[in-house]
matplotlib code that plots the C-alpha trace (Angstrom):
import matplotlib.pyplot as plt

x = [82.0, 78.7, 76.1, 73.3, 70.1, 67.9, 64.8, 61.5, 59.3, 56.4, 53.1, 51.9, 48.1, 46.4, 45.2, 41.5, 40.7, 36.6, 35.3, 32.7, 30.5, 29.3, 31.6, 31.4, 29.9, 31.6, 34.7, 35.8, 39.4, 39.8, 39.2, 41.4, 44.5, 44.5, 43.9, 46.0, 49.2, 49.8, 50.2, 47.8, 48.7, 45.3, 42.2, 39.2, 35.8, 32.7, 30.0, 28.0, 26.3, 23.9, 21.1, 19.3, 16.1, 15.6, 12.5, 9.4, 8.6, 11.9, 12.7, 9.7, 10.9, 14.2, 12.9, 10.9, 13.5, 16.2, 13.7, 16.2, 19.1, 17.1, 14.7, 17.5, 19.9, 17.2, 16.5, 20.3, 23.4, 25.1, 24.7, 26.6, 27.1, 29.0, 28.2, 27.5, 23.9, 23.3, 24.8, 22.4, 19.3, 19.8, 20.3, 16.8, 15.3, 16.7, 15.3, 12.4, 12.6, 13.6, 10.7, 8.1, 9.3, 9.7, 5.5, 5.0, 7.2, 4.7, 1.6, 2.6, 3.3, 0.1, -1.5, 0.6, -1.0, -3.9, -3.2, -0.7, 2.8, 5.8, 7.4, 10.9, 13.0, 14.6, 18.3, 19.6, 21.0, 18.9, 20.5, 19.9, 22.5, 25.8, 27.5, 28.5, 26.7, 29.0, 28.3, 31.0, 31.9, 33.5, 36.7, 37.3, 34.8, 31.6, 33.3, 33.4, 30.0, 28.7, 30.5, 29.3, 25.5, 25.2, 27.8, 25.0, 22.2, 24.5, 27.7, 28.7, 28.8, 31.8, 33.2, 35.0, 36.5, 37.2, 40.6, 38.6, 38.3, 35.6, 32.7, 34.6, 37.9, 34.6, 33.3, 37.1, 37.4, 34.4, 34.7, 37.9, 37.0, 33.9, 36.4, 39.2, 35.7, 36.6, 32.7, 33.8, 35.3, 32.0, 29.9, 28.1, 24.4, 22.6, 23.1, 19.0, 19.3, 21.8, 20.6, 21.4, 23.6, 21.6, 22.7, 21.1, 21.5, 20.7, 18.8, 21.5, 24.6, 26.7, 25.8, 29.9, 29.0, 26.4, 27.4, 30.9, 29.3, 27.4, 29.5, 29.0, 32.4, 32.2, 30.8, 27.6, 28.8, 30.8, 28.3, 26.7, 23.3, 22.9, 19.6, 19.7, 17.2, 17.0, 16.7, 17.3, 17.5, 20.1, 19.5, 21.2, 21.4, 19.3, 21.3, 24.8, 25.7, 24.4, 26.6, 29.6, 29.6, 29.5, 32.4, 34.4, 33.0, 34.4, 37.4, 38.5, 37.3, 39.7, 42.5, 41.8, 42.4]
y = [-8.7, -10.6, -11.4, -9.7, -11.6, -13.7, -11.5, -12.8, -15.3, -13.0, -14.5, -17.6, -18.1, -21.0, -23.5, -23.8, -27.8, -28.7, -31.6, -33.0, -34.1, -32.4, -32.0, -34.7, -34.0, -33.3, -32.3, -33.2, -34.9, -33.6, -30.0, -30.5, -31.9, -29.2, -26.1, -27.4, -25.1, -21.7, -20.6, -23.5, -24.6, -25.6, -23.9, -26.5, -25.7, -28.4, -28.5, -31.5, -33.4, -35.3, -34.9, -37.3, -37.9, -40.0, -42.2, -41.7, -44.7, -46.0, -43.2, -44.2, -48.0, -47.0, -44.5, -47.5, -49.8, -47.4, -46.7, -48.2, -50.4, -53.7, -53.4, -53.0, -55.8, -58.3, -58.1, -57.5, -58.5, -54.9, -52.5, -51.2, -47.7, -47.1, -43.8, -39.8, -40.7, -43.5, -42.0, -38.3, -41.4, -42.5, -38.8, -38.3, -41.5, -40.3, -37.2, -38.5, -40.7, -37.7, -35.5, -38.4, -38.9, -35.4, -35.1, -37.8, -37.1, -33.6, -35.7, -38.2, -35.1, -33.4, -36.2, -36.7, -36.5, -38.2, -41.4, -42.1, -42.9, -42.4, -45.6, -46.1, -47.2, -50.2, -49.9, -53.4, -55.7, -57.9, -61.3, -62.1, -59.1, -58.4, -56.3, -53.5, -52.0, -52.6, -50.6, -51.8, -48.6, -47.5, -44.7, -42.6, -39.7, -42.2, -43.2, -40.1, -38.9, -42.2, -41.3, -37.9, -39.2, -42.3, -42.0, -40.0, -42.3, -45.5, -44.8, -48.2, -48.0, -49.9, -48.3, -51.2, -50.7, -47.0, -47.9, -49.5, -47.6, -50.1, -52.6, -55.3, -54.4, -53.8, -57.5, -59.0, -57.3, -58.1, -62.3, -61.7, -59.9, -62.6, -65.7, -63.4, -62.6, -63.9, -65.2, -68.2, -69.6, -70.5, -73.0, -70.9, -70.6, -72.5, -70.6, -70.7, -68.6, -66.2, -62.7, -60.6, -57.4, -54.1, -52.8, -48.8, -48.8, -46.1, -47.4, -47.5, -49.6, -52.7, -56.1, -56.9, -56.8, -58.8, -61.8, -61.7, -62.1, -65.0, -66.4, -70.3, -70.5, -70.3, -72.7, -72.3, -71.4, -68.4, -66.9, -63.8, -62.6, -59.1, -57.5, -54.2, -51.4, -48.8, -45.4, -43.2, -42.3, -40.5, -38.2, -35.6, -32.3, -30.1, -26.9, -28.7, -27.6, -24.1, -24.3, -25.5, -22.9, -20.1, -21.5, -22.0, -17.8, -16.7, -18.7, -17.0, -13.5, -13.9, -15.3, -12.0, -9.3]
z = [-6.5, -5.2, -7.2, -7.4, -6.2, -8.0, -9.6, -7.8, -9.6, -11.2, -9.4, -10.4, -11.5, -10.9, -13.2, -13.4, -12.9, -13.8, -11.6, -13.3, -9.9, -6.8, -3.3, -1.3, 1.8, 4.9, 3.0, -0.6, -1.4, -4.4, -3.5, -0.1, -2.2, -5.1, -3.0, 0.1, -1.0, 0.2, -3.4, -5.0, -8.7, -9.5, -8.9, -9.0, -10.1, -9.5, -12.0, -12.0, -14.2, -12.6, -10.8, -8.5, -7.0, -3.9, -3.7, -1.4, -1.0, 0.1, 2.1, 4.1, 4.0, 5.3, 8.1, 9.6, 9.5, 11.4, 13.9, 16.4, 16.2, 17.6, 14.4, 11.7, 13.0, 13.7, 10.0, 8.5, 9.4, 8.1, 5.9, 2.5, 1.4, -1.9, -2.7, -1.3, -2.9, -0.8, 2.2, 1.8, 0.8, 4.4, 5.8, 4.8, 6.1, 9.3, 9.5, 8.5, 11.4, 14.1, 13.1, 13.7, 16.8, 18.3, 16.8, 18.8, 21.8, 21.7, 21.3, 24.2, 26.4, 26.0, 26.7, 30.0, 33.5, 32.2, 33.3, 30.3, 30.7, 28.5, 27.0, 27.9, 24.5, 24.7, 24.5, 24.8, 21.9, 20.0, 20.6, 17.4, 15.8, 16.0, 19.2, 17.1, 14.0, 11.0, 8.3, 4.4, 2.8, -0.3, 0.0, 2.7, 1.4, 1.5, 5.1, 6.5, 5.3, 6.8, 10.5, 10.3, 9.6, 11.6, 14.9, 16.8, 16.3, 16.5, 18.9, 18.6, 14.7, 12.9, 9.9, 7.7, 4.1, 3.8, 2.1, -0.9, -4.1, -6.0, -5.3, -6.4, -4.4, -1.6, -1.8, -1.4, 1.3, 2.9, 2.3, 3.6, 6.9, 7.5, 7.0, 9.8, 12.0, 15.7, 15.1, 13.2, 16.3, 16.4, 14.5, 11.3, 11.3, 8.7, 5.0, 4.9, 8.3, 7.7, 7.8, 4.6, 4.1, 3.1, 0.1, -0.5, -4.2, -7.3, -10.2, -12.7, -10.8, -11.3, -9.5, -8.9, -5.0, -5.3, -7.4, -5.2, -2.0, -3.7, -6.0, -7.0, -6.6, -2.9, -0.5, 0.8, 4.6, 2.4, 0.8, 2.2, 1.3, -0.2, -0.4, -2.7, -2.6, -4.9, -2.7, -5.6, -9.8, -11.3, -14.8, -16.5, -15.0, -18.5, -17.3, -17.1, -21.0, -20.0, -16.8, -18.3, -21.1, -18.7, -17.1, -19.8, -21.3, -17.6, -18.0, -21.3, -19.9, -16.8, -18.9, -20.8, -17.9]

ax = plt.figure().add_subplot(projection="3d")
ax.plot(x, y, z, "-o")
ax.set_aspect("equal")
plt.show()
């Protein structure tokens, strides 16, 4: 006699997963991996807890010194990105940057046919900087928010350290790629003349990437300059307790149904 079939599985509900932070930006990991089944097991649910505030005065800084390639990389050798805060600090700059320059793309054409001409950018490489922007990154989320945000304006950009998952795994890996760099084929500059790394910084960090890259424990031709700036504060979001009570009331009310 055959068996009768198996009875169907009753419908599975999701588990409710709070993620204490805001989505990265483009696209989150950690939203992608638990809701990438058909029938997802987990169900996630941001709420973050801090807020942060980026600062004028080195959004202005920053907007200046990405006015073109030439200007950054005659002053820095590279640039370091650890977080989505950093990254959206630099976003800002940049915009900054574009509206400034489409005011006075308007200005410069109102004032054309009257004996003014219109200045053509330079778009060469500043013998003095490397052939390709490099930009040291942290994970693949602060990588691919970096692409997204800096590709257009620099096409020749250089992505290095995505695979990473700390600053101090971060600085290894970046003494290790200068020491494999086909540059030192070539005699090293002076350690008084070497141009620094930009590091775009919060307030409140750690200084492991720093003290690696300039470790007494390495020789001087080793050491690589870091200059931080703090581009923005981070605080306590005052609604978070309110936010994460509601969450929690529409959790039991759905659990309820």
């Amino acid at each position: 006699m055959p068996s009768s079939p198996a009875p169907a599985p009753p419908p599975s509900t999701s588990i409710p997963v709070f993620l204490l932070k805001s989505p990265s930006q483009p696209q989150d990991s950690y939203h992608d991996v638990l809701s990438s089944h058909a029938d997802p097991i987990f169900r996630p649910h941001f709420l973050p807890v801090l807020t942060h505030v980026f600062s004028a005065t080195a959004l202005s800084s920053l907007s200046s010194l990405f006015s073109s390639p030439e200007s950054f990389f005659a002053r820095y050798d590279g640039l370091i990105l650890t977080s989505q805060r950093a990254v959206q600090a630099l976003g800002e700059a940049l915009q900054t940057k574009r509206e400034g320059a489409a005011e006075k793309e308007q200005g410069a054409g109102s004032g054309r046919g009257k004996g003014q001409r219109r200045a053509v950018p330079h778009t060469g490489t500043d013998a003095t900087g490397p052939r390709n922007p490099i930009v040291y990154v942290v994970g693949p989320a602060t990588a691919a928010a970096a692409r997204a945000l800096l590709s257009p304006p620099f096409p020749e950009l250089t992505i290095l350290g995505s695979e990473t998952g700390s600053g101090a795994a971060l600085a290894s890996y970046i003494l290790a790629a200068r020491r494999s760099s086909p540059d030192n084929n070539e005699a090293p500059p002076p350690p008084a003349k070497k141009k620094p790394l930009l590091f775009l910084v919060g307030e409140q960090r750690r200084d492991v990437i720093p003290k690696t890259l300039q470790s007494a424990s390495l020789s001087a031709e080793e050491r690589i300059p870091v200059e931080e700036r703090v581009v923005y504060e981070s605080s306590t979001r005052t609604q978070f307790e309110g936010d994460f009570a509601r969450a929690l009331a529409e959790l039991g009310s759905d659990a309820a149904e």
